[in-house]
Each structure stands twice: as structure tokens, then as C-alpha cells.
C-alpha positions as CSV (number, residue, x, y, z in Angstrom):
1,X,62.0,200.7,144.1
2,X,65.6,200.6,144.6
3,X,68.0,197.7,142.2
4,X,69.3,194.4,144.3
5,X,73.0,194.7,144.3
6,X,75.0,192.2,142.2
7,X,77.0,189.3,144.4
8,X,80.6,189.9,144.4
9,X,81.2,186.4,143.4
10,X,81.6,185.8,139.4
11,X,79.3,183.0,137.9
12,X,81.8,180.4,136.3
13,X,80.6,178.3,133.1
14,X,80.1,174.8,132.8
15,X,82.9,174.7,130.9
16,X,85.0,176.4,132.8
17,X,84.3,174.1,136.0
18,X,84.6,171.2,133.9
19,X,88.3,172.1,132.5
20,X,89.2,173.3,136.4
21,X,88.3,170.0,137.9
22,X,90.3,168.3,134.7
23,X,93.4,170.2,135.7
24,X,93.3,169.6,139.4
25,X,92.5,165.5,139.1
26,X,95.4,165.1,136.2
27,X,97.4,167.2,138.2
28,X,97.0,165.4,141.4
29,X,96.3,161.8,140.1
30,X,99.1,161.7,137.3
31,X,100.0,158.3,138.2
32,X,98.0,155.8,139.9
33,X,98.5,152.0,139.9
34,X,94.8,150.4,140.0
35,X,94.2,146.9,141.1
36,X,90.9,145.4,140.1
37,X,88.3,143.0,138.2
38,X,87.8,144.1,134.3
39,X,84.3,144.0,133.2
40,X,82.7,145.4,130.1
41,X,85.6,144.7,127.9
42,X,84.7,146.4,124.7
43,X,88.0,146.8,121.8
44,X,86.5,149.7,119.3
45,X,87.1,149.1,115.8
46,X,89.7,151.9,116.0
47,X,91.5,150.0,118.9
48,X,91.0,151.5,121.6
49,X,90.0,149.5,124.9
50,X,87.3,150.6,126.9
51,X,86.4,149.0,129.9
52,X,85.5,148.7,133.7
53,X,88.1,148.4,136.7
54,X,85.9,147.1,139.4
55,X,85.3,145.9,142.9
56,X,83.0,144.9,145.3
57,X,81.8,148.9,145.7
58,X,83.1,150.9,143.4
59,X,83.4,151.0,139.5
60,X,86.6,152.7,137.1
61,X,86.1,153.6,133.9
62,X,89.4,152.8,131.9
63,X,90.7,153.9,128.3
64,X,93.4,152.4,127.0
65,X,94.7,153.8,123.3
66,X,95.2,151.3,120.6
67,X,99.3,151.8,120.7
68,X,99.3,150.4,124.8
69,X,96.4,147.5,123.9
70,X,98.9,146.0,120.9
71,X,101.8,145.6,123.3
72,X,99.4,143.9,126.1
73,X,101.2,140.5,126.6
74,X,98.0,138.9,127.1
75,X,94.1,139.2,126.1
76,X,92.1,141.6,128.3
77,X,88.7,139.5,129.3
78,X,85.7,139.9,131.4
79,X,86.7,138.9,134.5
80,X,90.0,138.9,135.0
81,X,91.7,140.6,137.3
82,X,94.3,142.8,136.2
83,X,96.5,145.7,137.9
84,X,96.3,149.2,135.7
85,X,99.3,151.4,135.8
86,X,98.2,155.7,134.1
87,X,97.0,158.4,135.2
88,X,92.8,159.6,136.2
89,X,91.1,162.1,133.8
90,X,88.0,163.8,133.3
91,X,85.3,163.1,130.0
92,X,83.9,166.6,130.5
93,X,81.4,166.0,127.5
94,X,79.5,163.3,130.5
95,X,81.6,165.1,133.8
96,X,82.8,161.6,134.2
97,X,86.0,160.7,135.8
98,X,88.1,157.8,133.8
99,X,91.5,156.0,133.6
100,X,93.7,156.3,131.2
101,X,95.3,153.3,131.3
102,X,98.9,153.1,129.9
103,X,100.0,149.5,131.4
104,X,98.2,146.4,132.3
105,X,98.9,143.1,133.4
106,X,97.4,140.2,135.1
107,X,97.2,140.2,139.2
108,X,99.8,137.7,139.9
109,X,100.3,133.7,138.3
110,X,97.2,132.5,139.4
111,X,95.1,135.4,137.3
112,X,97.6,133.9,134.3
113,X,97.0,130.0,135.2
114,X,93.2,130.8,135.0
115,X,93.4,132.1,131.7
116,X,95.9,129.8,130.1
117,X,93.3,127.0,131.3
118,X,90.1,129.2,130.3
119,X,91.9,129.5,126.5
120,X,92.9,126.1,126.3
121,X,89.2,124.8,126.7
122,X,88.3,126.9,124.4
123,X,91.1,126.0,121.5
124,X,90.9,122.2,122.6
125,X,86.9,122.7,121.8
126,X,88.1,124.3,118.5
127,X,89.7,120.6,117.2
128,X,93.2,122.6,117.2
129,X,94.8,120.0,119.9
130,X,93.0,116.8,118.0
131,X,95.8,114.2,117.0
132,X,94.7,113.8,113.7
133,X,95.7,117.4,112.3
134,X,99.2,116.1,113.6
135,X,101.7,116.7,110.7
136,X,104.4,113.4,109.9
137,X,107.9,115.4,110.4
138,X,110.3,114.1,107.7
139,X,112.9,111.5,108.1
140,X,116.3,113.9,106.7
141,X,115.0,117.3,106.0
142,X,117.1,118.9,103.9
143,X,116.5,122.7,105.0
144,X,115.2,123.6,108.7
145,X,113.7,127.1,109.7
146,X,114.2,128.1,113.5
147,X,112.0,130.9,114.9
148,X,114.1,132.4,117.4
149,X,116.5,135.2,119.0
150,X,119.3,135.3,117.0
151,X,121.3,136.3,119.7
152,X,120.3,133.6,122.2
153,X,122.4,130.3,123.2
154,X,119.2,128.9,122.3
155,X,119.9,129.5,118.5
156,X,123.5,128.4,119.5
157,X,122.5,125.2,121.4
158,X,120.5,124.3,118.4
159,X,122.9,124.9,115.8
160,X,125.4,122.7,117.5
161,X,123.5,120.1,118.3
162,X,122.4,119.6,114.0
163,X,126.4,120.0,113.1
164,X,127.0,116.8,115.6
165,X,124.4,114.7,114.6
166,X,124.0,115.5,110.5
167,X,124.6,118.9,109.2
168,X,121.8,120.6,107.3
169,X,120.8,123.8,106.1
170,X,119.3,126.1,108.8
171,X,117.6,129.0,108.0
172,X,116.9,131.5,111.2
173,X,113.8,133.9,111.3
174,X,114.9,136.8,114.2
175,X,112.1,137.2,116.4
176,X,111.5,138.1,120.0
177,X,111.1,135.7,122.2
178,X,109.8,137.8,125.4
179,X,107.9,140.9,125.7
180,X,104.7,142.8,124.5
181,X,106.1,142.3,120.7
182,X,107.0,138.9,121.0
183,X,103.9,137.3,119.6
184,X,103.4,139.1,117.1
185,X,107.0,138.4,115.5
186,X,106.4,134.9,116.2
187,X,103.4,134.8,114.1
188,X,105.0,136.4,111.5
189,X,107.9,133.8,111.3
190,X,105.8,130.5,111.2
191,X,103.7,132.8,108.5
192,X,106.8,133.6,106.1
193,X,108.3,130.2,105.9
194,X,105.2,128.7,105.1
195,X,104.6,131.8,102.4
196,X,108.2,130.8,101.5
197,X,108.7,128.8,97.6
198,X,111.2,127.1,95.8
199,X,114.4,125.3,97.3
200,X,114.8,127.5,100.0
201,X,111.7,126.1,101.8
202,X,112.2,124.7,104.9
203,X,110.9,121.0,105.2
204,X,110.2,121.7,109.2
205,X,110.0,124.1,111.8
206,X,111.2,124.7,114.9
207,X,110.1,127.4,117.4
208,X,112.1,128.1,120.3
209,X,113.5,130.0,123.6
210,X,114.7,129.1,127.2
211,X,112.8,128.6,130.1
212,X,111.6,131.5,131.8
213,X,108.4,132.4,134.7
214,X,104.6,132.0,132.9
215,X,105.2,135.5,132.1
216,X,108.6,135.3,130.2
217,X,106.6,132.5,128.2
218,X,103.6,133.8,127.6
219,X,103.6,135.2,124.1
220,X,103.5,131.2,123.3
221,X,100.1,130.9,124.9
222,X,98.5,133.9,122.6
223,X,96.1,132.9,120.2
224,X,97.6,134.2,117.4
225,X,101.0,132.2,117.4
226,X,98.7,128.9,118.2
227,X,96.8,129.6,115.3
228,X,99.7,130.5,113.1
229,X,101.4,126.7,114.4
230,X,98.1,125.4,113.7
231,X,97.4,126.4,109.9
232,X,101.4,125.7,109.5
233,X,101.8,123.5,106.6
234,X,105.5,123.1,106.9
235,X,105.6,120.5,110.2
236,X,106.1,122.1,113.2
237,X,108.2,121.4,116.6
238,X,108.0,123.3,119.7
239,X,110.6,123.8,122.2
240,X,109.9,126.2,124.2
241,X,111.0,126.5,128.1
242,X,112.5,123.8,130.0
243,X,111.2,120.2,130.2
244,X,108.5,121.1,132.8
245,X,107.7,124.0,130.5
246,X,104.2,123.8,128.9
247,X,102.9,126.2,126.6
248,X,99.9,126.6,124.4
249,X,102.2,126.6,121.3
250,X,103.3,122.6,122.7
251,X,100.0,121.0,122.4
252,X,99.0,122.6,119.0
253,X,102.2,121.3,117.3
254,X,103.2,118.2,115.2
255,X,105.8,117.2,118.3
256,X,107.3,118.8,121.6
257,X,110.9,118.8,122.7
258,X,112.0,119.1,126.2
259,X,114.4,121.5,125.3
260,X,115.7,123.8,122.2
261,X,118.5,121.3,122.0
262,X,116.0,118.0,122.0
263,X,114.5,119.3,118.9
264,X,117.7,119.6,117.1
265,X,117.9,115.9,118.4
266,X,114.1,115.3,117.0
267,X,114.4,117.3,113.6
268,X,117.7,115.2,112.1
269,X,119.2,112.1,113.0
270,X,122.6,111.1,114.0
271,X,124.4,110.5,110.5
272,X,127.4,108.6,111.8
273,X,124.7,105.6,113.3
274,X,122.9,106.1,109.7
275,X,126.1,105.3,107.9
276,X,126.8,102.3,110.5
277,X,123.5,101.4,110.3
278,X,123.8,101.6,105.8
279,X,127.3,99.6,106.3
280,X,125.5,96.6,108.1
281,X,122.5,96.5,106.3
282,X,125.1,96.7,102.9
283,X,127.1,93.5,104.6
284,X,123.8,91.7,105.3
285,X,122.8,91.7,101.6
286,X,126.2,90.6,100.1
287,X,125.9,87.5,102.6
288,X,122.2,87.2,101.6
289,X,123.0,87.5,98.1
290,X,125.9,85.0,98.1
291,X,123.4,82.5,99.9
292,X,120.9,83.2,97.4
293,X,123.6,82.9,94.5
294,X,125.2,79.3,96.3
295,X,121.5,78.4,96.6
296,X,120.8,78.9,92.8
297,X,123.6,77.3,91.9
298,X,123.0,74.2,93.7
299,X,119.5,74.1,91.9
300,X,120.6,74.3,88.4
301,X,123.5,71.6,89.5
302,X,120.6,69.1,90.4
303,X,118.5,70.5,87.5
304,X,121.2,69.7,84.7
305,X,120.1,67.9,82.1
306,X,122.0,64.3,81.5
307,X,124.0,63.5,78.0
308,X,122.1,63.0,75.1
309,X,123.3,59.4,74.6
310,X,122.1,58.6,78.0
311,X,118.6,59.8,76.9
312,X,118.6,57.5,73.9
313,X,119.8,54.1,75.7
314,X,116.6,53.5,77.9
315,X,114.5,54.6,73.7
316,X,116.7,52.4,72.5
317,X,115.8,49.4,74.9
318,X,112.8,49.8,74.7
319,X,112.6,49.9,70.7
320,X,114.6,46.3,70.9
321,X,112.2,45.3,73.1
322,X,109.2,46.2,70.5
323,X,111.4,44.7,67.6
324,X,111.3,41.5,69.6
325,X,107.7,41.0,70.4
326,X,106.3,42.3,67.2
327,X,106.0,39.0,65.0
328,X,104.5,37.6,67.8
329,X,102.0,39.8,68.0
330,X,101.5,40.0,64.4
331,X,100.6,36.2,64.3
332,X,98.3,36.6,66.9
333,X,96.6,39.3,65.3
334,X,96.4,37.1,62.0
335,X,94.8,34.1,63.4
336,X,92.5,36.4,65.4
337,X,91.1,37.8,62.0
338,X,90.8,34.5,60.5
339,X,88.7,33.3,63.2
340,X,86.2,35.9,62.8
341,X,86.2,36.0,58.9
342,X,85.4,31.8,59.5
343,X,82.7,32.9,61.6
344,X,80.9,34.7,58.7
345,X,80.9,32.0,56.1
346,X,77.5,30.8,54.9
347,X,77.0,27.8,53.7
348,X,74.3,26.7,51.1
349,X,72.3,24.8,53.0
350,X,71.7,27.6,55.4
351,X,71.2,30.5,52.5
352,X,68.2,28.1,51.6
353,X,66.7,27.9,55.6
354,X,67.4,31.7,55.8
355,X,65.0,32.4,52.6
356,X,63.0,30.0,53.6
357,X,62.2,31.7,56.6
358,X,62.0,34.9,55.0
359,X,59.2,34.0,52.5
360,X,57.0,32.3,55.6
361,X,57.3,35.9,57.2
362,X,56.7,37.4,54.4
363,X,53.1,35.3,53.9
364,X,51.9,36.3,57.1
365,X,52.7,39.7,56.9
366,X,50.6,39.9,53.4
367,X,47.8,37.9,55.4
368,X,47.4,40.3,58.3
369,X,47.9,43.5,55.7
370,X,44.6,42.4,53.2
371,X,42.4,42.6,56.2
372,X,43.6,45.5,57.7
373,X,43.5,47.7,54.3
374,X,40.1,46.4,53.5
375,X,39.2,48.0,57.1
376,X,41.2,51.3,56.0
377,X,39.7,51.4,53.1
378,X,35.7,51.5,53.9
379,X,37.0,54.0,56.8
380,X,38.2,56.0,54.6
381,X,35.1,55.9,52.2
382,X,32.6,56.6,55.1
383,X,34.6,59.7,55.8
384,X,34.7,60.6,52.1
385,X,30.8,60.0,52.1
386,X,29.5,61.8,55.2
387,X,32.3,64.9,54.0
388,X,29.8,64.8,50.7
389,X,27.0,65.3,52.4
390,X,28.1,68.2,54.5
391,X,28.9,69.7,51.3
392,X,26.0,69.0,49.5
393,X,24.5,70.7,52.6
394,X,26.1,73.6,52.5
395,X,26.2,74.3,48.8
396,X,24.1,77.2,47.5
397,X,22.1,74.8,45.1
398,X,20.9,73.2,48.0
399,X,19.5,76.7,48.8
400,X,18.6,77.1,45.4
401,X,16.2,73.6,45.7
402,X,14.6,75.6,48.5
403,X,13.1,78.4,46.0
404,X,16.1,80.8,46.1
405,X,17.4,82.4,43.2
406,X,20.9,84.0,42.2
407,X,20.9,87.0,40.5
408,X,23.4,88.5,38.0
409,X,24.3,91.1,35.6
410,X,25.6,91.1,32.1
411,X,29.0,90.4,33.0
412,X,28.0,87.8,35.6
413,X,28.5,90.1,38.9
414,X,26.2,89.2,42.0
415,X,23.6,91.7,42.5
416,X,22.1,91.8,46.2
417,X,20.0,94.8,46.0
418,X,17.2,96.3,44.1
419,X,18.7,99.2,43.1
420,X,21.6,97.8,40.9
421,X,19.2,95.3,39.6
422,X,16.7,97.8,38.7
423,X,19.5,99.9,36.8
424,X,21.5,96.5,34.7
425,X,20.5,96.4,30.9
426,X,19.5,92.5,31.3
427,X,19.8,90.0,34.2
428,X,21.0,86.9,33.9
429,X,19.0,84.6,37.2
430,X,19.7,81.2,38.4
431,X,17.1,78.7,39.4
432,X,18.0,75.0,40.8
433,X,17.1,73.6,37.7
434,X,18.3,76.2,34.8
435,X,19.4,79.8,34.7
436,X,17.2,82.7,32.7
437,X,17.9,86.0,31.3
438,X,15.7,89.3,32.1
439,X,15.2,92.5,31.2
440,X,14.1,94.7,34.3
441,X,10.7,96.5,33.8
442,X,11.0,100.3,33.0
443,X,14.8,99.9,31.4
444,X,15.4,101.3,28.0
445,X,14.5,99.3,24.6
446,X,17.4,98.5,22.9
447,X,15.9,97.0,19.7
448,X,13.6,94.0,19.5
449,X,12.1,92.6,22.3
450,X,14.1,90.0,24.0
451,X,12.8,86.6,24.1
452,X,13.7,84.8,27.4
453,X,16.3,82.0,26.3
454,X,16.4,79.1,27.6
455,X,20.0,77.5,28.8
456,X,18.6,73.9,30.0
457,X,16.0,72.3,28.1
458,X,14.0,71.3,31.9
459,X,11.8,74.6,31.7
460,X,10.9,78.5,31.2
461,X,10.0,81.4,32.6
462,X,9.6,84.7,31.0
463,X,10.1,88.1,32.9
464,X,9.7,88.5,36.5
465,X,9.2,92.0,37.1
């Protein structure tokens, strides 16, 4: 059977194709400028940006490397429509084409108005705006830090203005004020004067630059510089722009100035109206010290005490006046006491009525007493009697005169049982009438046979058991 011939065209790898089509797009698409919506924003945690350029039909892929996405003046979001300047490009590991973006910057003022109001919700909903985190600037700093271009009139302007009014230290922090780098110095200049110790500390803070469009002004709207004026602890004023200038930076800090120069005006005041203003209030104290001083001295004039002999004439008077009535009143007195000691003489006839009267009441007291102590008496012996009774009553010889009998051992201990009784060498037993002495049956012989004795001569009895 005869071999197929071999097609004259070469196969070409996957590879190969891949790396042709790379060369032909970069070559012919080496810059494009790309106008479209962003969506699936993702920032890697190298850096690099990866996200969509879209529209209503068709989809970009865009890179961005992490040098291009730190310059970006603003913050690339979902939705946000942006224009792309780079050049297209081929992932041949997916045969996808992409952008590689080297640029970007929002489509036009509105795109920008949209997200300075989008980020200001969001920051206001943060508490960073709320007046009560407002810092109290001080009345004469003695040190001031300006965040600024050094080579500005802004920094000029400023520096003028504080050398009219009351000239202070001023230290200056360089930083750009426009451009993809601009925020980031910022930050960094409200950062190291706070980080900042000793005398050379600033008391406040002034960030500042001339007016300019929404772009020129826009690193003041980036999160990180509103942050950085928010965690200041050094108070902070803002000029920034022109008076119909607002920035993100203005509502964050402790007070806004119109311009750079109005925050000279707002940090210091003018020291020629403070040393007016000292002179007056020096000249209203003298005059209110001399009235107080006149006053005083018109007190302690009405106040004076008067000469010691005119504090002893009206004593003096008044003793002659005492001298004067005194044997008056001492003859009064005397013939006062001798009526009352007349009062109190007895005589003897009325001594004799007095004891007379005495002795009746004494009769008829002794009258009424016999009678009543006779009645005291048999009350007292009724008592007495019936009291007897209740003890005869209650004695044990009245139990005794029953038929009851106390029984005793030799030293005259109660016994109450048999078995101690049966046990005792004698017992000694007490009848109403007498008391005998027994020996219990069974108990030992200790010689002769005791003979029951007799203590009362009324009766006897010999051994019971």
C-alpha cells in the first residue's frame, strides 16, 4: 500500500502560537488609552492591581504593577470610571489578552465629585468629622510646624503674616503639595511632628497649599492624610485651597482657614493689640486699686477708735451715779430684812396653841393606829397559820404517819433500793414515832448479836427482814 505524503505546511506548537500572537498585539497595541468602568478591583498582597475595564459589551482585563498603583492620586474602586493609559498583552499560561496599565485617572470631575462624596460618607460614618474629637488650639503657641512646599508663596505668605502679628518659632516639614507623591509626604509630616519630643515640639499644625482644580487638591481628600490629621495630637489647622476650597483634610481638622495666610491669622494673635490690650487692663487695676485703697481708708477713718479719756467719762458717770443712789438703796434693803425677820417672831402664847395642837393630832393618830395594827396583826397570824399547815402537809413525817418508813445506812445516807440495803452492815429506819436499827438478813456476823435499840421510849420493833 503506498505511504500518504507529508503536508508541506510545518505544525507550529502551542507555544510557539502563543509567543507569535504576543509579539504581534504588543507590537501593534503598544499604547492604548482605555476609557471604562473598573470592576473586580482586587490589590494582591505584593501590590499589584488586578482588575476589570468594562462596558456595556465588552470586558478588559488590566494589570497594573505595584510601582504605577503607589503613585495613583486617588483610590481605584468598583465602579468608578476611570481612563487607562499602557499598552495590551497576552497571559499565554490562560491565552488571555490583558492591559497593562501604566496610568489611571478618573473620567473627568464628576467621576472625582462622586468619590469625594462616596469617602466622606464613609469617614463621617467612622466618628472622624464628630465635633467632639475637635482639639482646643492654644492661645500663644510658642513653636508652629507648617506642612508645606518650601518653595511656594504659600510658606512665604504664612511666614509673613506670623512676623506682623507676633513672631514665633516656625518649623517647616518639605512636602509636596500636588502630584501622585503628595499624600504620602503629607502623611508623613503630620506623623513626625507628632513623633517629635522635647522643646522643639510644635504646639500646632498647620497644613497648607494654594488653590488649585479637584485634581491639584486631591492628595488632601486621600484617606491616609485624613487619618494622619485625625490621630494628630498636636492641634491641627487646615488651609488648603482658596476660601471656596473644601477638602477632606478641612472637615477632619481642629479648624479651617480660608486661606494659608488666615491660618497664620488663626494660629497667633496680633501682639501689638495684646500689649494695648495688657496696658489698659494694667490702667484699669491701678484706678481699681486706688478706689479700693481710698475706699479702705475711709473705713478705718470711721472705724477709729475714740481717746481713752473719752471712754472713761460716760464709766465715770455712771459710777457717780451708783455712788449716789447706793445708801438709799441700802436702807431700803435694811428695813426690808427687818420686816421679814419681824414676821418670824413667835410669841409664847402661840408656842403653847402650836403644841397644843400638835399633841391633839398626835392622840388621834395613836387612836386610828391601835385598831388598825390589831387588824395587821391577826392578818398576819392567819397567814402564819394556814403557811403551817401547808408545811405540816408537805413534810415527810406527815408521810411517815401514813405507814412510810425512811431508810438509812450507818453513816445516815438514804437508801432507795434493795440492793444497797441488802449489802449495808446495819440500817438505821425511821418510823413516825421512833427510829430503829437493823441488821439485813444474810449479812455477815460481826460479833454478838445485835439487840434492836430503842431511840424513843414510845415502842420497838426487832428485825424486819
Amino acid at each position: 500500500m503506498p505511504e500518504t505524503p507529508a503536508p508541506n505546511d510545518a505544525a507550529l506548537s502551542v507555544s510557539d502560537l502563543a509567543a507569535s500572537l504576543k509579539r504581534t498585539i504588543e507590537t501593534n497595541f503598544d499604547h492604548v488609552v482605555v476609557r471604562g468602568e473598573l470592576g473586580r478591583v482586587t490589590i494582591a498582597r505584593s501590590g499589584h492591581m488586578y482588575c476589570d475595564l468594562k462596558d456595556q459589551k465588552a470586558v478588559l482585563n488590566t494589570v497594573m504593577w505595584k510601582g504605577q498603583v503607589d503613585r495613583l492620586p486617588f483610590r481605584p474602586e468598583e465602579g468608578l470610571e476611570v481612563i487607562a493609559t499602557g499598552r495590551l498583552s497576552i497571559y499565554e499560561g490562560r491565552s488571555n489578552y490583558q492591559m497593562i496599565a501604566s496610568s489611571m485617572r478618573p473620567a473627568g470631575a464628576g467621576a472625582l465629585m462622586a468619590l469625594l462624596e462616596e469617602r466622606k460618607k464613609k469617614l463621617a460614618a467612622e466618628g472622624l468629622f464628630a465635633a467632639e474629637h475637635k482639639k482646643r488650639l492654644p492661645f500663644l503657641p510658642r513653636t508652629i510646624g507648617v506642612v508645606t512646599s518650601p518653595t511656594g508663596a504659600v510658606i512665604r505668605d504664612i511666614l509673613h503674616r506670623i512676623r506682623d502679628r507676633f513672631p514665633v518659632r516656625v518649623i517647616v516639614w518639605p512636602a509636596l503639595v500636588q502630584g501622585d507623591q503628595a499624600a504620602a509626604q503629607v502623611t508623613a509630616g503630620i506623623r513626625g511632628f507628632n513623633a517629635m519630643t522635647g522643646p522643639d515640639r510644635p504646639d500646632v499644625l498647620i497644613v497648607a497649599r494654594g488653590g488649585g482644580s479637584i485634581e491639584d487638591l486631591w492628595p488632601f481628600n486621600e484617606e491616609i492624610v485624613v487619618r494622619a490629621a485625625f490621630e494628630s495630637e498636636i492641634p491641627l489647622i487646615s488651609a488648603v485651597g482658596h476660601e471656596t476650597d473644601t477638602t477632606l483634610i478641612d472637615y477632619v481638622s481642629d479648624a479651617r482657614a480660608p486661606t494659608p495666610t488666615g491660618a497664620a491669622e488663626i494660629a497667633v494673635p496680633v501682639r501689638q493689640d495684646l500689649l494695648l490690650q495688657t496696658g489698659e487692663q494694667g490702667e484699669r487695676l491701678k484706678r481699681a486699686l486706688a478706689r479700693r485703697t481710698s475706699q479702705a481708708k475711709d473705713k478705718l477713718n470711721a472705724a477709729r477708735l475714740p481717746r481713752p479719756e473719752t471712754l472713761l467719762q460716760v464709766k465715770r458717770q455712771r459710777l457717780d451715779y451708783a455712788s449716789a443712789s447706793l445708801p438709799r438703796a441700802a436702807l431700803a434693803l435694811t428695813q426690808k430684812a427687818r420686816l421679814a425677820l419681824s414676821r418670824l417672831v413667835i410669841s409664847p402664847a402661840s408656842l403653847k396653841s402650836e403644841i397644843r395642837t400638835s399633841k391633839q393630832r398626835l392622840r388621834d393618830v395613836a387612836v386610828r393606829a391601835r385598831p388598825a395594827l390589831t387588824r395587821l396583826m391577826q392578818q398576819r397570824a392567819t397567814t402564819l397559820a394556814a403557811q403551817g399547815k401547808l408545811l405540816e402537809t408537805l413534810s415527810y413525817q406527815a408521810t411517815l404517819k401514813r405507814g412510810y418508813a425512811l431508810v438509812r445506812d450507818s453513816e445516815g445516807k438514804l437508801i432507795r433500793s434493795a440492793t444497797p440495803a441488802a449489802s449495808a452492815a446495819s440500817l438505821k429506819i425511821s418510823f413516825a414515832d421512833g427510829d430503829v436499827t437493823a441488821i439485813p438478813e444474810g449479812a455477815p456476823p460481826s460479833g454478838a448479836t445485835p439487840k434492836a435499840s430503842k431511840t424513843k421510849p414510845k415502842g420497838q420493833q426487832g428485825s424486819l427482814f
